[in-house]
N, C-alpha and C positions, 0 to 999 in steps of 0.2 A: 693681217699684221703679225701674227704666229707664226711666218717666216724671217722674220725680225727679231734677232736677239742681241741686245745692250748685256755687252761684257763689263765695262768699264770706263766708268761717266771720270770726265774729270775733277777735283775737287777745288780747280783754284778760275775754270770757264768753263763755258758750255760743251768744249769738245767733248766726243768719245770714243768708244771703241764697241766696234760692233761684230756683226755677221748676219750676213743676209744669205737665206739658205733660198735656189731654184731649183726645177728639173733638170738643170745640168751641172749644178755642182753648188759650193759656198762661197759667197764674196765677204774677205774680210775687210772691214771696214772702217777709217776712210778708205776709199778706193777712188782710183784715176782708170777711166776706161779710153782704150784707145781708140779712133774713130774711124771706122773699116763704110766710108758713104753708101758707095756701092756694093759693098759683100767684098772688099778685102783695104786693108789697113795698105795703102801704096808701097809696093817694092817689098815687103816684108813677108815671110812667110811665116805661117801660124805657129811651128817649133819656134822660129825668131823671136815672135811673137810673145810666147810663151816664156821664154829664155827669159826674156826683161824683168816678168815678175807681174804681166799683166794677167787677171784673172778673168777680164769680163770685157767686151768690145761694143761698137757701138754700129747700127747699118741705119740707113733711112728709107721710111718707107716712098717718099716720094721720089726718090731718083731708080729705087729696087722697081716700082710700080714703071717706071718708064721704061727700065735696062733692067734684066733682061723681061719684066713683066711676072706677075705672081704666079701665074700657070707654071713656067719653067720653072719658076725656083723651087714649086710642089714637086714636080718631077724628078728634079734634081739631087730632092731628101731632105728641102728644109734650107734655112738657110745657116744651118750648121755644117748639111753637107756642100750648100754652095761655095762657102767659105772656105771648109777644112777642120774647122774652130769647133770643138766637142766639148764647149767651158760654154757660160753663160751670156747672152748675147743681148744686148739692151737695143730696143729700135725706136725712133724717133718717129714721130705721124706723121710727120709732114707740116705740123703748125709751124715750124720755123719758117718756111716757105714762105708763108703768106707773107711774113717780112723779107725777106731774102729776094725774093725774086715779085716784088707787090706791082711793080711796073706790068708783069704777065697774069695778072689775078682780076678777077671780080667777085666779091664776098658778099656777101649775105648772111640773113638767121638761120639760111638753112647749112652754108658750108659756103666752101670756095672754089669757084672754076678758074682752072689754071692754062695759059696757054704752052704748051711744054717747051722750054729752052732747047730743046733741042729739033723740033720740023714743024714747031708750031698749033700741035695738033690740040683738041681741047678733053681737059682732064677733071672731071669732078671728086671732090675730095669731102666728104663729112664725116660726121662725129662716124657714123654704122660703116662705110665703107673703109676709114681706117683704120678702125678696130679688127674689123675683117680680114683684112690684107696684113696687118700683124699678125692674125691668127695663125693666117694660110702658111706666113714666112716661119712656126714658128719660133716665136719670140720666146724669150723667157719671161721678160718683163716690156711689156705694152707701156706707151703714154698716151693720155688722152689728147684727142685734136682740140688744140688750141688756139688764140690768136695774139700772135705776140706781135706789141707793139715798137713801131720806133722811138727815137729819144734827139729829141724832143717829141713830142705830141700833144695836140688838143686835149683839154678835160675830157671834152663829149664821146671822142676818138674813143679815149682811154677807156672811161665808163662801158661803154656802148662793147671793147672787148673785152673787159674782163667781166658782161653779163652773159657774153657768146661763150664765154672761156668755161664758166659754171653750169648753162644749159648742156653746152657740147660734153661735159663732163659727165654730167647726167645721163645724155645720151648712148656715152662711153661705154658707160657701167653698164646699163641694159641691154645692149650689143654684147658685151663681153662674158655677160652672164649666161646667153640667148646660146652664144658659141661655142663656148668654153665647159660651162658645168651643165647645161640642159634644161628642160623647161620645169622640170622640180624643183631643181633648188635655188636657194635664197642666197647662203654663204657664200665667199669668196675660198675656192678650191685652194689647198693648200698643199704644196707640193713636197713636206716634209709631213704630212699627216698620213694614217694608215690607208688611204686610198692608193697613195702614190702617186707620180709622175702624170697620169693619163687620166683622163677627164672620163663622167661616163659615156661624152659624145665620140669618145675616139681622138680627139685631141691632143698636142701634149700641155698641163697646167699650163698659165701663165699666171705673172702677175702686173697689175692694173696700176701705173701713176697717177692721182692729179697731177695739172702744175697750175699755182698759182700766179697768173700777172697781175699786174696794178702800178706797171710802169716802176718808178722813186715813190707815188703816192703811199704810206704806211698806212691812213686807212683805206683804202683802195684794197692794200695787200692784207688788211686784215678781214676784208668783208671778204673776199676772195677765199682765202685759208680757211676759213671757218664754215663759210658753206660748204667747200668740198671734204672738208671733214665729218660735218653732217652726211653726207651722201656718202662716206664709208670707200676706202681707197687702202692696196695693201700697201703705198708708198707714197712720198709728197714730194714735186718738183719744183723748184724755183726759176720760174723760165721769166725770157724779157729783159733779160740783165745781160749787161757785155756788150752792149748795141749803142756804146758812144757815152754813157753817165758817167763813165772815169770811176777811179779804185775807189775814194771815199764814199761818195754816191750809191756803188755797188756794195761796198762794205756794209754801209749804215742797215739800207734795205734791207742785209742778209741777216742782217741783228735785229731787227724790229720783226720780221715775219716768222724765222720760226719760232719763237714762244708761242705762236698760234697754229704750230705743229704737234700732232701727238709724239709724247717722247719713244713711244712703243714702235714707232713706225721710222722706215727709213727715210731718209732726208737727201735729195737729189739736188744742186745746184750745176745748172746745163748751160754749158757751151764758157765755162768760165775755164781757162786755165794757165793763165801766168800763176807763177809760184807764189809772189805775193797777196793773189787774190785769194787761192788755196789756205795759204796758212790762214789768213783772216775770216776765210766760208768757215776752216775747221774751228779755230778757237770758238766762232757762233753757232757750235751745232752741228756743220752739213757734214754728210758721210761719203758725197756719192759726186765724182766730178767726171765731165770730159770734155775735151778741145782737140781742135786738127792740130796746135801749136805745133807738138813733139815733131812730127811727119813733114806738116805744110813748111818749116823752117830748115829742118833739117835738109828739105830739096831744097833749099836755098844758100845752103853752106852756112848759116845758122846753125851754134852750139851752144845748149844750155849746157853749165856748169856751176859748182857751187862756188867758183871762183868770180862768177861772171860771164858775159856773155862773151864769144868767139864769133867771127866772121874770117871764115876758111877761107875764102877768095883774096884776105888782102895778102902781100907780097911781103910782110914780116913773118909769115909759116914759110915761104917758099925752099927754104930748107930745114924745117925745125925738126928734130928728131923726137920730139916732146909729142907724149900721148894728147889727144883731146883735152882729158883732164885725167890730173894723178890721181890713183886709188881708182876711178873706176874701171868695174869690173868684168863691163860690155865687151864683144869681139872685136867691137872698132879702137875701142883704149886698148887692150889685148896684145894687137898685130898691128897696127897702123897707125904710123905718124901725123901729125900734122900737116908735114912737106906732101906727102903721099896724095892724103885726103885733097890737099888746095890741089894736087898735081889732075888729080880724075876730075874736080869740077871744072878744071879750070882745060882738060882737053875733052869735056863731054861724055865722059865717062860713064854710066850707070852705077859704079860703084859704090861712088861720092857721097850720093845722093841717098844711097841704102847703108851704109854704112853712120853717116851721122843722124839718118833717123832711129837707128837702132840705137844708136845715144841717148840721143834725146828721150825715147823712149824708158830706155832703160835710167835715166836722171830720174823722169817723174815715178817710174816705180821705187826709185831708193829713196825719195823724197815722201812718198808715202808710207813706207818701211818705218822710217826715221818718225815721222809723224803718230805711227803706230805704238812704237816703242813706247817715245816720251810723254803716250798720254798711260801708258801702261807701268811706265815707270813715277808716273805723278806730278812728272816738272815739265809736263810741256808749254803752259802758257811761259811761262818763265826761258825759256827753252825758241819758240817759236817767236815770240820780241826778238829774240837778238838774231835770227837767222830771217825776218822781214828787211832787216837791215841790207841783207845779201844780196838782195832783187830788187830794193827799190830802182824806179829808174831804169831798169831793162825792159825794152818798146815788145810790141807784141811783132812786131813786122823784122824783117831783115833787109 
C-alpha cells in the first residue's frame, strides 16, 4: 500500500488525487487506462499512445495465454517489450471471461476450464496459474482471478462467487508471494522501496489487486471488501459492474462499497467507461478506470466530445471543414476534417478508424486532466454536477 500516495482528498466528496508509484513509472491519479486485449491498444501506436496523455495500459491475460501464449511473450522481453509500452501496464486474469464468454466455460471451487474461442481447445484457468502467467507477462500490477457475475443473477449464483471471488483471492496472494518475493518473506514487495524494481527471485516487483463482486447486493459488497482487506492487497478493484445494472445501479454500488475500502490503497473501478459513469466513480472515491469505449467506437466512426456525441458516417459532415471538436488538441482535430474523416470510413480507409481513436482517446485523457485539476483546485464536486450534464444520454454503442 506504500505505493500509494493521497495528494489531495477532496473537501466537499469523496474524490481525490493520488499517485500510484510501479516498476515502470508513476500513475497519476484518477487515471483512464487504455485497453491494449492482446498486447496492443488497436491501430495506435505506443508514441500515439503516449501523445494522448495515457500513462498506463491494459493487456489480458486470457486472450495473451491463447495469442501469442506466455513462453513467447517471455522471449519477446515481457510484455513491455511485446507492446513497445515502457510506462506501466495493468493485466486483467482473465475473470472477466468467465462472464464474457460463460457459454465456453465449466467453473468449479477449484477454477475454470475454458473452451478457447478460437479452435476449441481446452484452457484451465485458477487462482496459481493466473497469477503466474501475470508474472511471466510482466505485469506491473496483477488482479486476482475472479468470478464475475451477470445481471441479473440468482442469490445463490451470486453468493456461491463472491465466496470463489475471496478463496481465489487468497490463493492469489500466496501464489504471488511464492513468485514474486520468494519463500522468506511475508510483505508485499514494493517497488518504490530501497530493494527496487526486481524481486529477490529475479522478477520484476509487481503489485497485487483484489476485486470485490457482490453483483448490486451492498452487503454482498461489503462482506466481499472486507475480507479481502483482511487478507492485505496493494490495491482494491470493483469488478461485476457495467454488465447491464444501468448508471444508477452502478453509481449507488460504487458509493456504498468503497467506504469499505482502505483510504491508503488505490481504488480500481474495471471495465466502466462512459464519462458519466467516471465523473460519478470519481466524486465516490475511485482513482483507477478502463474501457475499450475510446478505441472500439472510434472504429466505428464514433466521436466523443464535450459537445456530444458525433457519428462520422452521417452525410451532414460530408463536406464540413470543422475539426472533430474545437480546441482539441489531438492529431486528428489538428489536420483533419470532418468531411475527411466520414470520407476514409465511408471508402474503407484505415485512416478513419485510427485517427478518431486517437480522439477518443485523447478526450478521456483531457477529461481526466480536467478531473485532476478540479479536485486540486477544490471545486470539483461542484464542477463535475454540471459537466454529468454533458453526457447524460450518450449510449455506449455507436
Amino acid at each position: 500500500m506504500a505505493c500509494f500516495k493521497l495528494l489531495t482528498p477532496d473537501a466537499n466528496c469523496a474524490a481525490r488525487r493520488g499517485v500510484l508509484t510501479t516498476a515502470h513509472g508513476a500513475v497519476q491519479t484518477p487515471a483512464f487506462m487504455p485497453v491494449g486485449t492482446a498486447g496492443a491498444v488497436k491501430g495506435i501506436l505506443p508514441e500515439q499512445i503516449e501523445a494522448t496523455g495515457a500513462q498506463i495500459i491494459l493487456g489480458n491475460t486470457y486472450h495473451l495465454l491463447l495469442r501469442p501464449g506466455v513462453d513467447v511473450v517471455e522471449k519477446l522481453g515481457g510484455l513491455h517489450g511485446l507492446t513497445g509500452w515502457n510506462h506501466p501496464i495493468l493485466t486483467d486474469s482473465g475473470g472477466y471471461q468467465v462472464f464474457s464468454l460463460s457459454s465456453l466455460t465449466k467453473i468449479d471451487d477449484e477454477g475454470v476450464e475454458f473452451a478457447s474461442h478460437l479452435d476449441g481447445a481446452r484452457i484451465q484457468l485458477n487462482a496459481e496459474i493466473a497469477t503466474e502467467i501475470q508474472v511471466r507477462l510482466g505485469s506491473d500490477i496483477i488482479m486476482c482471478f475472479d468470478e464475475c457475475t451477470p445481471y441479473p443473477v440468482e442469490e445463490e449464483k451470486l453468493r456461491r462467487a463472491v465466496a470463489r471471488t475471496i478463496e481465489w483471492a487468497r490463493r492469489c496472494k500466496v501464489a504471488h508471494n511464492a513468485l514474486v518475493k520468494g519463500p522468506a518473506d511475508t510483505d508485499p514487495i514494493c517497488p518504490i522501496c530501497p530493494m527496487g524494481p526486481i524481486s529477490p527471485t529475479g522478477r520484476t516487483a509487481s503489485l497485487l489487486f483484489g476485486i470485490v463482486q457482490g453483483g448490486v447486493d451492498p452487503e454482498l459488497r461489503r462482506q466481499c471488501a472486507e475480507r479481502l482487506v483482511e487478507i492485505g492487497f496493494d490495491g482494491y478493484a470493483i469488478g461485476g459492474l457495467s454488465v447491464g445494472e444501468g448508471h444508477e445501479a452502478m453509481a449507488e454500488t460504487v458509493r456504498r462499497t468503497v467506504p469499505h475500502l482502505p483510504a491508503q490503497a488505490p481504488r480500481y473501478l474495471m471495465g466502466v467507461g462512459m464519462p458519466v459513469d467516471i465523473l460519478a466513480a470519481v466524486m465516490a472515491g475511485v482513482d483507477m478506470f478502463d474501457c475499450v469505449l475510446p478505441t472500439r467506437n472510434g472504429r466505428n466512426a464514433f466521436a466523443f466530445t464535450k459537445y456530444g456525441a458525433l457519428r462520422l458516417r452521417n452525410s451532414v459532415h460530408i463536406d464540413s471543414r470543422e475539426p472533430v471538436e474545437a480546441g482539441c488538441d489531438c492529431t486528428c482535430c489538428r489536420n483533419f476534417t470532418r468531411g475527411a474523416i466520414r470520407h476514409f470510413f465511408n471508402s474503407g480507409e484505415m485512416l478513419g478508424p485510427i485517427l478518431l481513436s486517437i480522439h477518443n482517446l485523447r478526450f478521456y485523457q483531457r477529461l481526466m486532466s480536467d478531473i485532476r485539476e478540479h479536485i486540486e483546485r477544490g471545486d470539483f464536486a461542484a464542477w463535475a454536477t454540471g459537466e454529468i450534464g454533458r453526457y447524460v444520454g450518450i449510449e455506449c454503442e455507436p
